[in-house]
MARKEBA-102496 format. One line per field, with one value per residue: x, y negated, z negated of N, C-alpha, C in turn. Coordinates in steps of 0.1 Angstrom, whole numbers, plus 5000, padded with zeros to 4 digits. Layout:
# MARKEBA-102496
n.px <- c(X/...)
n.py <- c(Y/...)
n.pz <- c(Z/...)
ca.px <- c(X/...)
ca.py <- c(Y/...)
ca.pz <- c(Z/...)
c.px <- c(X/...)
c.py <- c(Y/...)
c.pz <- c(Z/...)
This chain:
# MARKEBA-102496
n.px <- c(1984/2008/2025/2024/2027/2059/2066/2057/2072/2100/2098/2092/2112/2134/2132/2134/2157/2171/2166/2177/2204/2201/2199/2222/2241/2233/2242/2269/2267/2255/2265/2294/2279/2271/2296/2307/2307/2328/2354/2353/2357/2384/2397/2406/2412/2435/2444/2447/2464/2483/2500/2505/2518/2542/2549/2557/2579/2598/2604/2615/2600/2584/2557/2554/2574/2578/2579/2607/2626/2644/2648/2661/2672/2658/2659/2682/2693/2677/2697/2717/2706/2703/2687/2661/2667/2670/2640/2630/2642/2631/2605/2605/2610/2590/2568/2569/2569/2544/2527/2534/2529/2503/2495/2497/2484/2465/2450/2449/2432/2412/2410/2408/2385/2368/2362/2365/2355/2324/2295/2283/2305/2319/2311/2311/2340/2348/2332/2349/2376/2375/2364/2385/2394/2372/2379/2393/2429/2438/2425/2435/2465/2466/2453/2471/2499/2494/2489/2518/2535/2559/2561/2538/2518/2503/2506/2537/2535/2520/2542/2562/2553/2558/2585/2600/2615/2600/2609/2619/2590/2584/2604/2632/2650/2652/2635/2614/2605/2595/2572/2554/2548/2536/2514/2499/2492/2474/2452/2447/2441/2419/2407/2419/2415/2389/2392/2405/2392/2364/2380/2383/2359/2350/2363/2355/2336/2337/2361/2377/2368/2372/2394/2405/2389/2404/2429/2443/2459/2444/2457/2476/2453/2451/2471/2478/2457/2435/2449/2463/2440/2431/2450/2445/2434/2451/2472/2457/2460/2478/2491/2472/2479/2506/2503/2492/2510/2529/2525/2524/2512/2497/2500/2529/2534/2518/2526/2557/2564/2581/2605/2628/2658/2650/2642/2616/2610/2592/2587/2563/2558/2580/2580/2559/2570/2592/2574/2551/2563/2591/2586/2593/2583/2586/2605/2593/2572/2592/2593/2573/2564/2583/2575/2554/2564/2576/2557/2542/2564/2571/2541/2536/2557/2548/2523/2538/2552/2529/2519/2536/2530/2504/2478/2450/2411)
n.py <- c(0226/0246/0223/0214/0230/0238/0214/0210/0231/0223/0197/0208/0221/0203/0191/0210/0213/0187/0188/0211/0204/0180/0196/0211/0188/0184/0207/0207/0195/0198/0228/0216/0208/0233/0245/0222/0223/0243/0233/0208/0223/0234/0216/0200/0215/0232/0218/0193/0196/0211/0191/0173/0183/0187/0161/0151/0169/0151/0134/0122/0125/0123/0121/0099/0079/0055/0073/0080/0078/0104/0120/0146/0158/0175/0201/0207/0213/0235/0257/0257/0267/0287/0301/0302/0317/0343/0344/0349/0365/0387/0384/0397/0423/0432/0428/0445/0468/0466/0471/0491/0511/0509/0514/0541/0548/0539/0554/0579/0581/0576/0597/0617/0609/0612/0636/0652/0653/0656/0642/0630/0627/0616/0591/0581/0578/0559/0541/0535/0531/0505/0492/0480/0455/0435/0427/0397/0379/0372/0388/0410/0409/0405/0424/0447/0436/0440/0470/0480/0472/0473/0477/0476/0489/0508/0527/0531/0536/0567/0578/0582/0594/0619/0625/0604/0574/0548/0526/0486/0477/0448/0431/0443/0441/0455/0475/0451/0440/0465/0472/0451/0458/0479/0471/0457/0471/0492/0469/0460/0481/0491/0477/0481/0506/0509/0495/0521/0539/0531/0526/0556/0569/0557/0574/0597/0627/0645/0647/0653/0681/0690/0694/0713/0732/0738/0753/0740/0727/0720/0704/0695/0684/0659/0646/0646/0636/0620/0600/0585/0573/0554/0540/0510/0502/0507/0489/0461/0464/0465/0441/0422/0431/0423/0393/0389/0399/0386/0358/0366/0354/0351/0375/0371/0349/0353/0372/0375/0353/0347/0358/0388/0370/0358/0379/0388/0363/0349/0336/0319/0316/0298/0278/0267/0262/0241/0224/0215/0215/0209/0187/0178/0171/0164/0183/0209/0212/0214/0244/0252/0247/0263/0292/0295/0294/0321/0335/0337/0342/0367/0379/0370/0392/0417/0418/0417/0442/0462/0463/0488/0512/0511/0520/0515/0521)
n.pz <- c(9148/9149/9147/9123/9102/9104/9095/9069/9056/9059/9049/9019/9020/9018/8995/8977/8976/8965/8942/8933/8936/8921/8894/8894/8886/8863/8847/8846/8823/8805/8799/8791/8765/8751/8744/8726/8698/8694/8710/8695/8670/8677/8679/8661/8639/8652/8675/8670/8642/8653/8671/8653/8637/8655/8661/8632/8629/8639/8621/8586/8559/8530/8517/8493/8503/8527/8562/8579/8610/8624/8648/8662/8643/8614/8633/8637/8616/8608/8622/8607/8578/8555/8540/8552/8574/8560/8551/8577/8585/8558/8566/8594/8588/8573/8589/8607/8595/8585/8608/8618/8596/8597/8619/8625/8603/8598/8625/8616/8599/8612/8627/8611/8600/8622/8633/8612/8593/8572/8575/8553/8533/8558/8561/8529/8526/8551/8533/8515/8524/8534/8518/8499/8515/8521/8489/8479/8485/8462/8439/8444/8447/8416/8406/8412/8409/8375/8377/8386/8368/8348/8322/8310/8327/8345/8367/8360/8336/8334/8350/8328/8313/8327/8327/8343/8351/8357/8385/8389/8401/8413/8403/8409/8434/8452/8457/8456/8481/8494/8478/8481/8507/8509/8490/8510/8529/8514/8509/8531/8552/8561/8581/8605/8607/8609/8633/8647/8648/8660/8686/8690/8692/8715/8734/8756/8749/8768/8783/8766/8761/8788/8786/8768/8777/8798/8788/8770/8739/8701/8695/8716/8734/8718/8723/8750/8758/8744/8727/8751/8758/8736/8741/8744/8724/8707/8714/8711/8687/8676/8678/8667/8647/8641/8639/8617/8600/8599/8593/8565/8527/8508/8484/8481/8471/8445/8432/8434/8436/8457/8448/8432/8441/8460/8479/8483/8499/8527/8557/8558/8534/8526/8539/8531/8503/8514/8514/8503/8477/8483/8492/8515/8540/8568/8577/8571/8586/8612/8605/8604/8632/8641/8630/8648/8672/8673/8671/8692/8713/8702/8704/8736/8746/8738/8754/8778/8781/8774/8802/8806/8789/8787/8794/8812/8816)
ca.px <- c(1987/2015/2039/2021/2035/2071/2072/2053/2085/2110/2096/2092/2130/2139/2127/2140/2173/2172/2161/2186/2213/2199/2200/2238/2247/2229/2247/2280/2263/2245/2276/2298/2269/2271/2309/2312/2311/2337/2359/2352/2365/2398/2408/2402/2418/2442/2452/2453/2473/2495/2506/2506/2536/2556/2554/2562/2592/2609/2608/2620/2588/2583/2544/2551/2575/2575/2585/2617/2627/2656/2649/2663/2677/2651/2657/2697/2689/2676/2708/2728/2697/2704/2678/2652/2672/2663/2627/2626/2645/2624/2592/2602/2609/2574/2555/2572/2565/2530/2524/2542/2525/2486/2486/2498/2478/2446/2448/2451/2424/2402/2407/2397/2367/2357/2357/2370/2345/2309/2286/2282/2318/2323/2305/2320/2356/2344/2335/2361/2386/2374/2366/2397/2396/2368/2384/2406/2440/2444/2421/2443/2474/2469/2452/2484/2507/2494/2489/2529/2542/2570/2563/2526/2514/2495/2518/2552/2530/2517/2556/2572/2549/2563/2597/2602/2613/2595/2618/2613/2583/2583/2617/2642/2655/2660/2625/2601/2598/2587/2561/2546/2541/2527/2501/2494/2486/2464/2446/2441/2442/2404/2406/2430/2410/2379/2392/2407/2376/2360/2385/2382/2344/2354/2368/2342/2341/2334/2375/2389/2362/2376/2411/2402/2387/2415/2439/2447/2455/2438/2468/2478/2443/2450/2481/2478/2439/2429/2465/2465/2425/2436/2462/2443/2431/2465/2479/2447/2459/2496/2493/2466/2483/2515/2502/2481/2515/2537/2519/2520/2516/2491/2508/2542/2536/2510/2529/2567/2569/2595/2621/2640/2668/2648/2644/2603/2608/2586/2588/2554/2561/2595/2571/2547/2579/2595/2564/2544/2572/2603/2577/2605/2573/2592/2613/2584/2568/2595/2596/2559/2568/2594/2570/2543/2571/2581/2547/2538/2570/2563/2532/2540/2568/2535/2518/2545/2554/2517/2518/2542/2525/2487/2464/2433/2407)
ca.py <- c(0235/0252/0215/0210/0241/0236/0198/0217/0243/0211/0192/0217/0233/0193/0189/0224/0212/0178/0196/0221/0193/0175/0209/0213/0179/0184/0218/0211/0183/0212/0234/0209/0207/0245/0244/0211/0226/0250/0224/0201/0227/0236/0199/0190/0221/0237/0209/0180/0201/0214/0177/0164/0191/0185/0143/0147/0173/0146/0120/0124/0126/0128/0116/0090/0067/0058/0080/0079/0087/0110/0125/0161/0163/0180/0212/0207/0218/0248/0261/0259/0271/0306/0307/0303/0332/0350/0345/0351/0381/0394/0388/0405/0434/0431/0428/0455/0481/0469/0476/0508/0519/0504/0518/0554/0557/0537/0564/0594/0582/0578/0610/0627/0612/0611/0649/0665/0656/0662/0632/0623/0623/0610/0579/0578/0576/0548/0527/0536/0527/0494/0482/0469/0448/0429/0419/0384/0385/0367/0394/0425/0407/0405/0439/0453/0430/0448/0481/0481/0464/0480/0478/0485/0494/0526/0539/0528/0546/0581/0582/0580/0609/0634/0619/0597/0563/0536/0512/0475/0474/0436/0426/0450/0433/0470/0479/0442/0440/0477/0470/0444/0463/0489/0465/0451/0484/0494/0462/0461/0494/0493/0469/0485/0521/0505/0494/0529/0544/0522/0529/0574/0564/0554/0583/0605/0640/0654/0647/0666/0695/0696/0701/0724/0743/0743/0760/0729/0735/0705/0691/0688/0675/0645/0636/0641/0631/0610/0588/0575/0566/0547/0529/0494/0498/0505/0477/0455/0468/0457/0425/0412/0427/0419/0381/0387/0403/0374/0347/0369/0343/0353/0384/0374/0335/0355/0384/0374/0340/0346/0361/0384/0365/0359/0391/0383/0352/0349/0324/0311/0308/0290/0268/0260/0256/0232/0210/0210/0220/0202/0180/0176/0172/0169/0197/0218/0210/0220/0257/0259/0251/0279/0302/0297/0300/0335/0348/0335/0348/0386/0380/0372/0400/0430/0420/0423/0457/0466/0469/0501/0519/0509/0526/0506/0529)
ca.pz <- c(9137/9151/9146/9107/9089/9103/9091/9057/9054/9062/9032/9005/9020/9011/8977/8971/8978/8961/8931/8929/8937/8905/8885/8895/8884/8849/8844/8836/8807/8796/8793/8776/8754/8744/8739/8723/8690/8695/8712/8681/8654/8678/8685/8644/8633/8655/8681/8661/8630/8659/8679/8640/8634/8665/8653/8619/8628/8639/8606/8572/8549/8514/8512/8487/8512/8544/8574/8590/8622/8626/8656/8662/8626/8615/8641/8634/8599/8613/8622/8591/8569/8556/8532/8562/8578/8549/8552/8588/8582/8552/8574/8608/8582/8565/8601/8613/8587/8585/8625/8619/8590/8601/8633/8621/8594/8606/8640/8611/8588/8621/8632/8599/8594/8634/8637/8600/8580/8577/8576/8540/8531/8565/8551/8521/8531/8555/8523/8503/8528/8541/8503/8495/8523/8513/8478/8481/8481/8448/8432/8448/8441/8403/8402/8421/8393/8367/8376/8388/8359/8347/8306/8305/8340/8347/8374/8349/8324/8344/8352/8319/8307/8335/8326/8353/8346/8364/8389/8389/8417/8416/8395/8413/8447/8465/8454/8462/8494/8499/8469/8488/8517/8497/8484/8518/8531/8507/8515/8548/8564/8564/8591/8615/8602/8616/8651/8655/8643/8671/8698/8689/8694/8727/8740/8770/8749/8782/8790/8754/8759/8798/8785/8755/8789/8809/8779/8759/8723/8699/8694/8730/8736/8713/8725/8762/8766/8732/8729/8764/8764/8729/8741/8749/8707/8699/8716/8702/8666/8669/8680/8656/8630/8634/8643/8603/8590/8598/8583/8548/8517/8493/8477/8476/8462/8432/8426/8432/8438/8466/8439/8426/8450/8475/8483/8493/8502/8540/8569/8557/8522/8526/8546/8518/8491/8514/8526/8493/8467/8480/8498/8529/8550/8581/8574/8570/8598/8620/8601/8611/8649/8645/8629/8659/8687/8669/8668/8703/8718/8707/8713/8748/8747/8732/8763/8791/8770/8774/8813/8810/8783/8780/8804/8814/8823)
c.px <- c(2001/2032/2036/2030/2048/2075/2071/2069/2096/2109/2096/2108/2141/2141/2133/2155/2179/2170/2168/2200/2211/2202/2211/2248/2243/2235/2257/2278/2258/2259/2285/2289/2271/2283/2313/2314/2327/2351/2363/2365/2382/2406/2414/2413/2431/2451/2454/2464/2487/2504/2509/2520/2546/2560/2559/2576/2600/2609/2611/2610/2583/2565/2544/2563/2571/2581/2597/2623/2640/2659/2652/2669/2673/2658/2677/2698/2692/2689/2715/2719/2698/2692/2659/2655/2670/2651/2627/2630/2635/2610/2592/2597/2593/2566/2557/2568/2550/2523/2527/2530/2507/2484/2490/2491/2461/2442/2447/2440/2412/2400/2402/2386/2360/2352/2366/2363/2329/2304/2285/2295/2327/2321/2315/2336/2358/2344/2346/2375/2384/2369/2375/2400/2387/2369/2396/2417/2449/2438/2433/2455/2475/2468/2463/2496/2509/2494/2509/2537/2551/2567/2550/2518/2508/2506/2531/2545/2527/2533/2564/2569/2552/2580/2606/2602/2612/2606/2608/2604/2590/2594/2630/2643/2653/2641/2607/2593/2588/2571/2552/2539/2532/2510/2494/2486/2473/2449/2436/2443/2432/2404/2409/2419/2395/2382/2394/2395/2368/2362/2385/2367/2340/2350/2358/2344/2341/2351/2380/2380/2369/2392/2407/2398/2397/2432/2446/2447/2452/2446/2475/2466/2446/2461/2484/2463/2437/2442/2458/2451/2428/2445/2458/2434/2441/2474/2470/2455/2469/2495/2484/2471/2497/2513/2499/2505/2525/2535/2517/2524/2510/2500/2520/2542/2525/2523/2546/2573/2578/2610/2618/2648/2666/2644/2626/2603/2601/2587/2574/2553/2572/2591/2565/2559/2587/2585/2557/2552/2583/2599/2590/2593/2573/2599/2602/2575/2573/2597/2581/2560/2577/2589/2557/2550/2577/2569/2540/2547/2571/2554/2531/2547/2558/2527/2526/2551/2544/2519/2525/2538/2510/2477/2450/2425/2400)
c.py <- c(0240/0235/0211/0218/0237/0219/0203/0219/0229/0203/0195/0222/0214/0185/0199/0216/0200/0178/0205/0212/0183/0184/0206/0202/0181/0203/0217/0202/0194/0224/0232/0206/0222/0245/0232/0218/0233/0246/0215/0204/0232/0221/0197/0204/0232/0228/0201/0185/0199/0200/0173/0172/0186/0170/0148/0159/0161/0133/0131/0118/0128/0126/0105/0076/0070/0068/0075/0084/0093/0118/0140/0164/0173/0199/0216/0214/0234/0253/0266/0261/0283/0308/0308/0317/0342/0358/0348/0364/0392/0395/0395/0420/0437/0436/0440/0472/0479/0472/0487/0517/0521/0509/0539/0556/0552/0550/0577/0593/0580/0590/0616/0623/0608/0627/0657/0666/0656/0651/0623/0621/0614/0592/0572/0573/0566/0537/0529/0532/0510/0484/0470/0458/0434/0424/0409/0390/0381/0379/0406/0423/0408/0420/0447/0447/0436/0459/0489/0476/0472/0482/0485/0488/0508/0532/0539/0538/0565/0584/0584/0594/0619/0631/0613/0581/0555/0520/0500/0472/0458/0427/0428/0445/0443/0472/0468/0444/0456/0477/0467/0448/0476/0483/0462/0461/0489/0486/0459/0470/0493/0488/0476/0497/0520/0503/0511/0537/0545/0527/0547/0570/0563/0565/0593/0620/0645/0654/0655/0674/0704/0706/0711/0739/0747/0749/0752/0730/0721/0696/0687/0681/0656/0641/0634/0636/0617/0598/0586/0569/0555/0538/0514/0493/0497/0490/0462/0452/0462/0443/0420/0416/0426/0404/0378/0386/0392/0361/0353/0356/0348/0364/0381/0358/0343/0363/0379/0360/0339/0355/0380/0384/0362/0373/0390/0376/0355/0332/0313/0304/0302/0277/0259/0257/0242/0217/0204/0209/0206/0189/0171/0181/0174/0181/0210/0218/0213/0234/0256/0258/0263/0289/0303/0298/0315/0343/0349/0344/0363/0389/0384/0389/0422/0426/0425/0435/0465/0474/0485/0517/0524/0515/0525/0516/0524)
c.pz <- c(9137/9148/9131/9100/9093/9098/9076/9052/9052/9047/9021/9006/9016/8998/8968/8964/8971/8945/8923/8932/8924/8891/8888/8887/8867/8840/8839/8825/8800/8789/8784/8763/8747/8736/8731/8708/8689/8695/8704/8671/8665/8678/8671/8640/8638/8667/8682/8652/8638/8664/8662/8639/8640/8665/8645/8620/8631/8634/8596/8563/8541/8510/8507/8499/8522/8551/8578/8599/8623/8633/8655/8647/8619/8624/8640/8625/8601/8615/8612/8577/8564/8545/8540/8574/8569/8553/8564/8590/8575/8556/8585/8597/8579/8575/8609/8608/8585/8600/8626/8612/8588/8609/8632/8614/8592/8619/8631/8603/8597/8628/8624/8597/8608/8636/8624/8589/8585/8575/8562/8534/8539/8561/8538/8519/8540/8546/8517/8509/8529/8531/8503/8502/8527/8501/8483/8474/8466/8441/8433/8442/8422/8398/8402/8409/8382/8363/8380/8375/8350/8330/8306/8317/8338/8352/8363/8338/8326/8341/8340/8313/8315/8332/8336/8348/8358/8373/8386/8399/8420/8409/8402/8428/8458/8462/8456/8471/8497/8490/8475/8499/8519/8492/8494/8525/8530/8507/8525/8560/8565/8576/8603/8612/8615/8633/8656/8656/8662/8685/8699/8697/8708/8743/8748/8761/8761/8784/8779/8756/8776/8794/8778/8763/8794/8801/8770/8745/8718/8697/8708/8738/8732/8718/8741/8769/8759/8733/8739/8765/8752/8729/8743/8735/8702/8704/8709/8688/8665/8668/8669/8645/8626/8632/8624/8599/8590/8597/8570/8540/8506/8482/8472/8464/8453/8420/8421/8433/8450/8459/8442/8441/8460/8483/8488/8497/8519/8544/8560/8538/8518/8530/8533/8506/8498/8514/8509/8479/8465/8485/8508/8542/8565/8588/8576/8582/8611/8616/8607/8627/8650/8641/8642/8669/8686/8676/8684/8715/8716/8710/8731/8753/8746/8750/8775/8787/8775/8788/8813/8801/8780/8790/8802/8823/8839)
């Protein structure tokens, strides 16, 4: 009896093992099985698109003939382009004031309604912000069109009756761009409103009631307690929105086309006038590789930033 059970244990601790050696092998088929979708839609739509760009930057491509190869040509362009310096110009601006003015005034409109209002307003002001953000940007843009419109507009109208005459929002070259970032704002603060929301949410009261203890006034609570526990939302906030704000297109191709003088014109819709417009498909193709080495390179640039500022709890 005493040599049966150990041959027993030997056998079952064999089968174990031959079993779980079978399982191992059928694991990672199982895995690529979960991810194949995923895999699927990045190959088809993000790492086919992209290898298709970095080919066709270097031909000369109209759609209707053939391709021809003209190697770095293409990227030569680039250089002596000033109306792409423009656009590259009038979008840092854009992305810049929308990361400015999203993460100041999403962090202000989450502090009032995390602890300034009372429950049912608190509510309210929740939907009422994050609305607009839900309506497409062709609907906002038109709304926005009209209600600026310098002859019969509301606001051009309000203004005229206190005796204020109405600039060109969308006509006037000094006056576009800020329009637009006006409109965009309006937009999509919800978004940004919500993460900060999110990230207040976060925060341990137990750490702003200690300070408040230890002689902290509420405003040195928030900016030496609340700020620094916020900083890994705030950094969150910039980067996705400056990544949104520098691919802007909808608003400025509804509202201004790119005019007066260029004065909206953006990286991404310089893009879409050369590729589908001037249909210089190659051409356009290397403006999209230059708008994804932009947004990757501050990208990059927001993270190694992060280390000196962001305190991970």
């Amino acid at each position: 009896m005493s040599t049966v059970a150990p041959a027993r244990v030997l056998e079952e601790t064999t089968h174990r093992a031959r079993r779980h050696r079978a399982g191992g092998r059928s694991a990672p088929l199982a895995g690529w099985l979960f991810v194949s979708p995923a895999v699927l839609l990045f190959c088809v739509f993000i790492l086919g698109p992209f290898i298709a760009a970095m080919a066709l930057s270097l031909f000369s491509y109209d759609l209707l003939t053939p391709a021809q190869f003209v190697g770095l040509k293409n990227f030569r362009t680039l250089l002596t382009d000033t109306t792409l310096v423009r656009a590259l110009g009038n979008t840092f601006v854009f992305a810049f004031a929308s990361v400015v003015t999203h993460l100041v005034g999403g962090l202000l409109l989450a502090v009032l309604v995390n602890r300034g209002l009372n429950r049912v307003l608190s509510y309210f002001v929740r939907v009422a912000v994050f609305f607009p953000f839900l309506i497409s940007w062709a609907a906002v843009a038109l709304l926005w069109k009209y209600v600026l419109d310098p002859s019969f507009g509301i606001v051009s109208y309000y203004l005229g009756k206190i005796g204020i005459t109405a600039p060109g929002w969308f006509t006037d070259p000094a006056w576009a761009l800020p329009s637009i970032i006006g409109v965009d704002f309006w937009h999509t603060i919800g978004y940004t409103f919500l993460i900060m929301l999110a990230g207040l949410q976060t925060v341990p009261a137990e750490m702003t009631e200690a300070a408040r203890v230890d002689g902290a006034s509420r405003l040195q609570s928030f900016v030496f307690v609340t700020l620094p526990l916020m900083t890994p939302t705030l950094f969150f906030a910039s980067v996705i929105t400056f990544i949104g704000a520098f691919q802007i297109f909808d608003p400025v191709q509804i509202i201004t086309a790119g005019g007066p003088d260029n004065s909206t014109v953006t990286a991404v819709m310089y893009l879409y006038q050369t590729g589908f417009q001037a249909f210089q498909i190659g051409y356009a193709s290397t403006i999209a590789l230059v708008v994804f080495a932009v947004i990757m390179l501050v990208t990059i640039l927001q993270f190694w930033g992060s280390r000196k500022w962001v305190h991970n709890a």
